[in-house]
Structures are given as structure tokens and as C-alpha cells.
C-alpha positions as CSV (number, residue, x, y, z in Angstrom):
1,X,112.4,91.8,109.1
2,X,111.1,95.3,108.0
3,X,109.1,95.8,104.5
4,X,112.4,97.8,103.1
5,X,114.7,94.7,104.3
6,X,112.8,92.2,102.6
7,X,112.8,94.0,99.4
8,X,116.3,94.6,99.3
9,X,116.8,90.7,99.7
10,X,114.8,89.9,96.7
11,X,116.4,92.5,94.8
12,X,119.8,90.5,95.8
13,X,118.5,87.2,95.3
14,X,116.8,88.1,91.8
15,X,120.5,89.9,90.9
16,X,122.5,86.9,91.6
17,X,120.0,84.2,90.1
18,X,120.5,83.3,86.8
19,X,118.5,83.9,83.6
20,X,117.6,80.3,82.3
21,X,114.7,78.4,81.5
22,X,115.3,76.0,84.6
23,X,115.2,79.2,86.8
24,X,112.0,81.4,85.1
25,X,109.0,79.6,88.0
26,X,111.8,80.9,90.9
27,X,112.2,84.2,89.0
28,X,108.7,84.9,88.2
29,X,107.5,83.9,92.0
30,X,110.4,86.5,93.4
31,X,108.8,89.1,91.5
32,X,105.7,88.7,92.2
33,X,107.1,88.3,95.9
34,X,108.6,92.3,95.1
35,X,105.5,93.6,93.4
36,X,103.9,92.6,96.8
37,X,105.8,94.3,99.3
38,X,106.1,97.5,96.9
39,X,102.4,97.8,96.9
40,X,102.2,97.7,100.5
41,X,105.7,100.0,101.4
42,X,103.3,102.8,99.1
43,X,100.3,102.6,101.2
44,X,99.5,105.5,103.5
45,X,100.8,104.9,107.5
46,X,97.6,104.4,109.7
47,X,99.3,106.7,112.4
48,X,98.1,109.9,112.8
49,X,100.2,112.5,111.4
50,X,100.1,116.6,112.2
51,X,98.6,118.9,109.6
52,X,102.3,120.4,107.5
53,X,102.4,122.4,104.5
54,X,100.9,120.7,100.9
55,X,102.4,119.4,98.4
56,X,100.1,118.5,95.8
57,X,98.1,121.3,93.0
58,X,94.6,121.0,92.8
59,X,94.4,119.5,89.1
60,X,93.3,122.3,86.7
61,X,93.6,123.6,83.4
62,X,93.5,121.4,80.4
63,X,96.4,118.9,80.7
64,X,98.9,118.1,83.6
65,X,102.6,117.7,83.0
66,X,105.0,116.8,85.9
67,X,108.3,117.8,85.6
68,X,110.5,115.5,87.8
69,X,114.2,115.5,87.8
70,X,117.0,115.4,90.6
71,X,118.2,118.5,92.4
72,X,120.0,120.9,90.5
73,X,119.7,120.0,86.9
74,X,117.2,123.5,86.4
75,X,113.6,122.3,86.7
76,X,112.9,125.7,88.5
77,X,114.7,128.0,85.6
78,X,112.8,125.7,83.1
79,X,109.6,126.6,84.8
80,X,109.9,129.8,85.0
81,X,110.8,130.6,81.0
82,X,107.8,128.5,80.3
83,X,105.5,129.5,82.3
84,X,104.2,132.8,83.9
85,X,105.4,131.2,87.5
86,X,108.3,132.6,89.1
87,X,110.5,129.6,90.3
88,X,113.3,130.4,93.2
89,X,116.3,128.9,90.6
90,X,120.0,129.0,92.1
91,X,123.5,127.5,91.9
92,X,122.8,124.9,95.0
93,X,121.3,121.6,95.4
94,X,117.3,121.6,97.1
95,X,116.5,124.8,96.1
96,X,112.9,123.8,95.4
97,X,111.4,121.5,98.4
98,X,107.5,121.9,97.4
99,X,105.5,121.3,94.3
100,X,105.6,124.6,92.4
101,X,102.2,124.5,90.2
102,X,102.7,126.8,86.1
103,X,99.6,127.8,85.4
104,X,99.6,128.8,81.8
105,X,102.8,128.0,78.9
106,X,103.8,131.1,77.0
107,X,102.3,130.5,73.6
108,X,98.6,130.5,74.4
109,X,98.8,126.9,75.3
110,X,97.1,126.2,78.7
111,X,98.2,122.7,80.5
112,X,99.1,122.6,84.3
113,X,102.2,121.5,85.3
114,X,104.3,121.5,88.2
115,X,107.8,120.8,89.6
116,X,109.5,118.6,92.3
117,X,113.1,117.6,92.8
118,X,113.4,113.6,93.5
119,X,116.3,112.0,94.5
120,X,117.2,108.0,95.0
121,X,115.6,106.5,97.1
122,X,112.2,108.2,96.2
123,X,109.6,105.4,95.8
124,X,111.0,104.6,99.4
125,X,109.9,107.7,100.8
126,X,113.0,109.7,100.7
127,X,112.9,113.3,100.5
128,X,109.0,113.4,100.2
129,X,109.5,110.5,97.6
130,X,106.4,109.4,98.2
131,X,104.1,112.8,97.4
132,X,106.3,113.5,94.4
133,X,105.2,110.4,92.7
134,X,101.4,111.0,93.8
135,X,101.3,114.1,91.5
136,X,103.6,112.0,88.6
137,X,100.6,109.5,88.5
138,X,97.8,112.1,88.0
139,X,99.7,113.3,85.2
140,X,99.0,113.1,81.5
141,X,102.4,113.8,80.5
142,X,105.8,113.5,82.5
143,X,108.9,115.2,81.6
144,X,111.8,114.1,83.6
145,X,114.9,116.5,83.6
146,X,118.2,115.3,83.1
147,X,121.2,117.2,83.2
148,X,123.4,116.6,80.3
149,X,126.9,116.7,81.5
150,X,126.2,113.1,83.7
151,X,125.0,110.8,80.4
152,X,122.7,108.2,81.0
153,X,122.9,107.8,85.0
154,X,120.4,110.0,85.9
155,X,117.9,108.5,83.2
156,X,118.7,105.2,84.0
157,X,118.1,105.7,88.1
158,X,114.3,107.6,87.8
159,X,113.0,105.1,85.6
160,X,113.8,102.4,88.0
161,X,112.2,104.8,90.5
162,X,109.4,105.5,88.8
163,X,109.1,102.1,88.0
164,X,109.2,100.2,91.2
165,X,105.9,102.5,92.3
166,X,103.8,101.5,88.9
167,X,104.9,104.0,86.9
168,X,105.4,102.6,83.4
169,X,106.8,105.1,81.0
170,X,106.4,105.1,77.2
171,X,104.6,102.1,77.5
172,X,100.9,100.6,76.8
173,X,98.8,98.4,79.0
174,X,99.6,94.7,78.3
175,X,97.1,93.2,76.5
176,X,96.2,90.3,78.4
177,X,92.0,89.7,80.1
178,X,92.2,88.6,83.5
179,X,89.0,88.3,85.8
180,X,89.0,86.4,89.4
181,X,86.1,84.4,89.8
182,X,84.3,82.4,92.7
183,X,85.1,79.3,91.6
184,X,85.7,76.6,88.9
185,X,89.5,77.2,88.9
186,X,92.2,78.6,86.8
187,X,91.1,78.7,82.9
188,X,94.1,79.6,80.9
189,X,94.4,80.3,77.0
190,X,96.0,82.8,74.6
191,X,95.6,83.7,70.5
192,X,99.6,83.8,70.4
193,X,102.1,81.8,70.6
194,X,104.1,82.7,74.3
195,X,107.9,82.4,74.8
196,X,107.9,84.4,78.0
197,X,105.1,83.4,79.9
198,X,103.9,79.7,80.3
199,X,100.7,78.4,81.6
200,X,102.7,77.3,84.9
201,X,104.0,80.2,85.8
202,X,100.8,82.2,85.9
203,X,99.7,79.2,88.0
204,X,102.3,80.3,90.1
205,X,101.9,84.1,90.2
206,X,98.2,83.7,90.8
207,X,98.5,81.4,94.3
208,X,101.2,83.8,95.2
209,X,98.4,86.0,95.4
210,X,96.0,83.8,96.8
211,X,94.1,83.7,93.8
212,X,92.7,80.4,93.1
213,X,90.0,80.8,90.6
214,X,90.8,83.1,87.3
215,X,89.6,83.3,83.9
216,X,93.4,84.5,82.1
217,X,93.4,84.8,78.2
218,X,97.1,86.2,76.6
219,X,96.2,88.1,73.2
220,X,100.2,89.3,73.1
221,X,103.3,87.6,74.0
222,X,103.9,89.1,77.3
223,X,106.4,88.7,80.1
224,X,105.7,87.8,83.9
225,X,106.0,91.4,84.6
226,X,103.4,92.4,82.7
227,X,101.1,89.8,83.9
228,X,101.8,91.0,87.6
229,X,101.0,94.8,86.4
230,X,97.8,93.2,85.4
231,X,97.3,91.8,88.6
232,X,98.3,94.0,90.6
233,X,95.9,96.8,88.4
234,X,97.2,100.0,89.8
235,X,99.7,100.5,87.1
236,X,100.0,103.7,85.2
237,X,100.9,104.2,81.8
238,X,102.0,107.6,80.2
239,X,103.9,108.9,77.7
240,X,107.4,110.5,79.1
241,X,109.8,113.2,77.4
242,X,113.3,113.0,78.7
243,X,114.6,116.5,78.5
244,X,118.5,117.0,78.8
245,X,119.3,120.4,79.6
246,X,122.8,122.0,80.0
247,X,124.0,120.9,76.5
248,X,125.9,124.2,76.5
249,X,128.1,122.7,78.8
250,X,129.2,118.8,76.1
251,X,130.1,118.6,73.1
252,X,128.3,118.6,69.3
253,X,129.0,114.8,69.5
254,X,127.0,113.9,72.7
255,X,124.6,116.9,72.1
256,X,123.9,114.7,69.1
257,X,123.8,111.3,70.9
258,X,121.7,113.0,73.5
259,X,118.7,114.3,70.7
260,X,118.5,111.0,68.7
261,X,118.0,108.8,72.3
262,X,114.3,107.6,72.2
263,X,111.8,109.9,73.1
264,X,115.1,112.8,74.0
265,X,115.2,116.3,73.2
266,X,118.2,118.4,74.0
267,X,117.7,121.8,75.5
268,X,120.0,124.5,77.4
269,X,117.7,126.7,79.8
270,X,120.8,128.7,80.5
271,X,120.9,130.0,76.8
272,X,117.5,129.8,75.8
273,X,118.5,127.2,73.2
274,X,116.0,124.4,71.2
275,X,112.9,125.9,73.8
276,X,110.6,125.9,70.9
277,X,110.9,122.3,69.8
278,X,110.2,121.2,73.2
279,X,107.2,122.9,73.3
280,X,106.0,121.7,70.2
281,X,106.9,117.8,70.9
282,X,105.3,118.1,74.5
283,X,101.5,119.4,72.5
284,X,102.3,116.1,70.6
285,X,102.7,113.9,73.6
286,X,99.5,115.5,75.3
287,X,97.7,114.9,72.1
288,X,95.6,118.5,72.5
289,X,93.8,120.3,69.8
290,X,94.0,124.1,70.0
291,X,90.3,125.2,68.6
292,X,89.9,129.2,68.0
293,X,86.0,130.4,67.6
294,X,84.8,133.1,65.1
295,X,82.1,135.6,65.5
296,X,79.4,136.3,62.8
297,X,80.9,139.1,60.9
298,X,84.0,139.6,63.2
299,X,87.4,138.2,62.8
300,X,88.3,135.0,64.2
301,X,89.6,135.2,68.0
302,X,93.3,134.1,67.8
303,X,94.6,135.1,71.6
304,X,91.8,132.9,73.5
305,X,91.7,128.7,71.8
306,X,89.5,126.2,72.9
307,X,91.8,123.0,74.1
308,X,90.7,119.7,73.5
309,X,91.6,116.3,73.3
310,X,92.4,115.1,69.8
311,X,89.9,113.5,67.9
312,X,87.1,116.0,69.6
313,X,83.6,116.6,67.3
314,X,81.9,120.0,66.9
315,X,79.9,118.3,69.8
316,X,82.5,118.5,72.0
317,X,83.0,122.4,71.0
318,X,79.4,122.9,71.7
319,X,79.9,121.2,75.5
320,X,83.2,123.3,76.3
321,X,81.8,126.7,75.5
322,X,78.6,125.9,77.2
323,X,76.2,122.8,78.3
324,X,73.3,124.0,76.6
325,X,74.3,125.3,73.1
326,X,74.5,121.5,71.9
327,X,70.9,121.8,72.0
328,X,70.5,125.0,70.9
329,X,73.1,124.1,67.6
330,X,71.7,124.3,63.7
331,X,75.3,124.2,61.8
332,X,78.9,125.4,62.1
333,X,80.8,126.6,59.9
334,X,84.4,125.9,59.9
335,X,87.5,126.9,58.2
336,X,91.2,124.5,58.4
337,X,92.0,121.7,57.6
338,X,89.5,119.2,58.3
339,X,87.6,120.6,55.5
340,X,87.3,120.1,51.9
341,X,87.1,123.7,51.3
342,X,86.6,127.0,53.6
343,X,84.7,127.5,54.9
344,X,82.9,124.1,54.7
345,X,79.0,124.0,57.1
346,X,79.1,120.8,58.9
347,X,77.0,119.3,61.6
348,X,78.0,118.0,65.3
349,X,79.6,114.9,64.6
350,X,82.2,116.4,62.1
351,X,85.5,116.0,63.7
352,X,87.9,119.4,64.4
353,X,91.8,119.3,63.9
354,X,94.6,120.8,65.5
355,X,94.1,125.2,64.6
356,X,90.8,124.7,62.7
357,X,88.3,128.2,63.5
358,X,84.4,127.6,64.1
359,X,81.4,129.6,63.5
360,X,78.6,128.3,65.1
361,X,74.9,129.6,64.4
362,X,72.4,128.9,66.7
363,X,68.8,127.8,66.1
């Protein structure tokens, strides 16, 4: 029996077994049984293979956003209205069949991002499955597009791909401490109270693994899923927009069901309608801060900003323009609003926010 057979009968047997507490050991050994032979269905073939065309964008730029989505639903017309690449967009299915790398959103924003089609089946290596979720995982920020006019099926079927190959969106890393050891057993505690997750069962889990000696301490109530993720230790957690997009085509009532779903924002590529928005929630999810710098005696230079991560010092100003001026740095001045007043001299630890301008004077 094949890798893809087996996994399709624990799938069945997890379906039809029922949720109980008499059942959760069985339950939480089948999953860990699936986690297993997912890992290994994702790992590279040894067999040589012929040099084809790539897939992949070399990661640039100052954030990475993948936009995933099934065929059709108008990643390549999104792309090409927010970004300065030039997508081939028509009116049938697998239009685009490589990863099309946007080098620059309109707006004087600057993250990378790139498109790919996926279809069902993907995390088994259908339709280049496998390459499209290689670039999702290097990510910072996915946006899957849905197309409006088919509800929640599309949503529903790439999270459970994304999923099954350790993708876990809008999500944070289970806070649980876990560290194999040489010997001395299994230690086991927690600071919570756990209704999911008993000491047995991560007995369990572990030899499933052939893990025999652990040091395992639960500072959350977690589920068995989350203590495989921890495991297993390839997982990948990122935020996720779900864009829906041909919302010309419903009706006011689903276009407002649609925008208040968590984490949704309706669009319409078609008409050019609610583009903004989306722009301004995706520079939220990626958590950037758009610096612009100021000449002695000039006016500050609005068409060129400095991006970096939120919660980025003067320091880290100093380092992006270049790797000697921290050294060479007497004081800043800076105008926005991380000051008390404008503009305010400050030193290399002060911390910069989102459209503040710096002056920085040199020893």
C-alpha cells in the first residue's frame, strides 16, 4: 500500500470514528499516524529529475505575499492592477501555469509577491501542488483568492490544503516546551488545567514517534494537534487575508456576509471596487513601517520610504541606509508621531512609527 492509499484510509477511518472520550487515545494515535505519512508524501523524490523551467522568485524586496487561489477567480488581473507586472488574465481556466513574481505595489509600498493557481489535490502534488506551497511557506503574508459567486467552498477546500502541508493560517505557535532527551523517560507537567490533551495521550503520540525520553510542559490548553505541530516542528504560522473578488457579480446581502467573515475583505478586480482597503489591511497584516528621510535644509523625500518592520529604532534606520552611519550617528531629528513635539532630537534607541520623517546629523 502506497503513501497516498494509506492516508486516504486514515482519513476514512478518522471520518467514521466517533468523537468521545472513550475514543480520543485511537483518535490522537490516527493523527499522529497522518501527520507522519504527510511529512514524508512532501519530501523531495531521490530520483533524478531533468532540469524544466522554475517556479519559484528569488525572495527580494521588503515583504513577501503569496497570492494563491484556484484557476480563474482573477489572481493574474489582481496582479496586474497592483503591481507594475503585467499578468496574461483571460476568460479560461489555467491561464497562469508559473509563479508570476510583482515587484513593487502602486503606492510607494515595496513587498514581493507573486501568483500561482492551486487546485485540489495540491499538497498531493497535483498541478505543481507541491512548488506552489514551497513559495506559500516563505511567505510573510498569504492572500488566498476566492471567487465570490461559489460562497464558502473554495475557502473551506485551501485551508484544508494548506493545512495538511503545515501551513497554519491565522494562527500562533502552540505554547507548549518540548525537548527529546537521552534518557530518564517521559517528564510531563503543565501550568493549566487541560481538557483536550491528557498525560496519556502524549504518551502515546510520543512512541508513535519513537520518542521515548521527553521533557513536555503545557503552558495552554492545547489539543493533540497542536502537540503533533510541535513535534513534528516544521509548522508555519502566518497571518492570511481571504480576498473575495467578483462581488459585482452577488448581491448587497452576501457582499455584506462576505466583508464581516473573519479576516475577509470584499473586492471586484473587474470594476476596480474596495482596491484601496485591501491595500491598506494587507500593510497591517505585514506589520511594515514606511520611514521617509529629510535632508538638512531640503524638504523631506516623500516618493522614496525606508520599509521596516514595526517596532524598528533609529538604529535600525541607521543599518538600512548604510552599515557604517550607526557609528558615525550624533542625533536625529524626527518629525511624526512618535514624538512629543516636532521636530523632537532623539538618540538610536528611540523607536520610529508608521510615516514618521528623520534627519540624521552625523558626527
Amino acid at each position: 500500500m502506497g503513501i497516498l492509499e494509506k492516508i486516504s484510509a486514515i482519513e476514512k477511518e478518522i471520518a467514521r470514528t466517533q468523537k468521545n472520550k472513550a475514543m480520543e487515545y485511537h483518535l490522537g494515535l490516527l493523527k499522529a499516524k497522518l501527520a507522519k505519512y504527510r511529512a514524508q508524501l512532501l519530501e523531495p523524490s531521490k530520483s533524478a529529475a531533468g532540469k524544466g523551467e522554475g517556479f519559484d522568485v528569488m525572495k527580494s524586496g521588503d515583504a513577501r505575499v503569496a497570492l494563491i487561489g484556484f484557476p480563474s477567480v482573477g489572481k493574474s488581473t489582481f496582479l496586474s492592477l497592483m503591481t507594475s507586472t503585467a499578468s496574461e488574465a483571460t476568460s479560461y481556466e489555467f491561464t497562469t501555469l508559473t509563479c508570476i513574481p510583482g515587484d513593487r505595489v502602486q503606492g510607494g509600498q515595496h513587498p514581493t509577491s507573486g501568483s500561482a493557481r492551486i487546485i485540489e489535490g495540491a499538497s498531493q502534488g497535483k498541478g505543481r501542488g507541491r512548488q506552489v506551497i514551497a513559495v506559500a511557506r516563505t511567505s510573510d503574508v498569504v492572500i488566498t483568492m476566492l471567487d465570490a459567486t461559489k460562497g464558502e467552498v473554495q475557502r473551506g477546500l485551501l485551508e484544508r490544503e494548506l493545512e495538511t502541508v503545515g501551513i497554519r493560517l491565522n494562527k500562533r505557535k502552540p505554547n507548549i516546551y518540548f525537548k527529546p532527551k537521552k534518557g530518564g523517560g517521559i517528564s510531563f507537567n503543565s501550568t493549566v488545567p487541560l481538557t483536550q490533551c491528557s498525560e496519556k495521550l502524549v504518551q502515546l503520540i510520543l512512541h508513535e514517534y519513537k520518542m521515548f525520553n521527553a521533557e513536555v510542559l503545557f503552558r495552554e490548553d492545547c489539543t493533540p494537534d497542536d502537540f503533533i505541530d510541535v513535534i513534528v516542528g516544521n509548522r508555519v504560522y502566518m497571518p492570511c487575508l481571504y480576498v473575495y473578488n467578483k462581488i459585482d457579480q452577488i448581491s448587497m446581502e452576501e457582499v455584506d456576509r462576505l466583508a464581516r467573515q473573519p479576516h475577509g475583505v470584499v473586492i471586484s478586480c473587474g470594476m476596480k471596487l474596495n482596491l484601496d482597503f485591501l491595500l491598506e489591511t494587507l500593510w497591517e497584516y505585514l506589520a511594515l513601517t514606511c520611514i521617509f528621510t529629510k535632508k538638512r535644509g531640503q524638504r523631506p523625500d516623500f516618493g522614496d520610504a525606508i520599509i521596516l518592520r514595526s517596532g524598528a529604532s533609529v538604529e535600525h534606520v541607521c543599518h538600512r541606509i548604510h552599515r557604517t552611519l550607526a557609528s558615525q550617528f550624533k542625533y536625529a531629528l524626527v518629525w511624526g508621531t512618535s514624538t512629543k513635539y516636532s521636530p523632537q532630537r532623539v538618540g538610536l534607541s528611540h523607536m520610529m512609527e508608521h510615516e514618521d520623517v528623520i534627519q540624521i546629523v552625523k558626527k
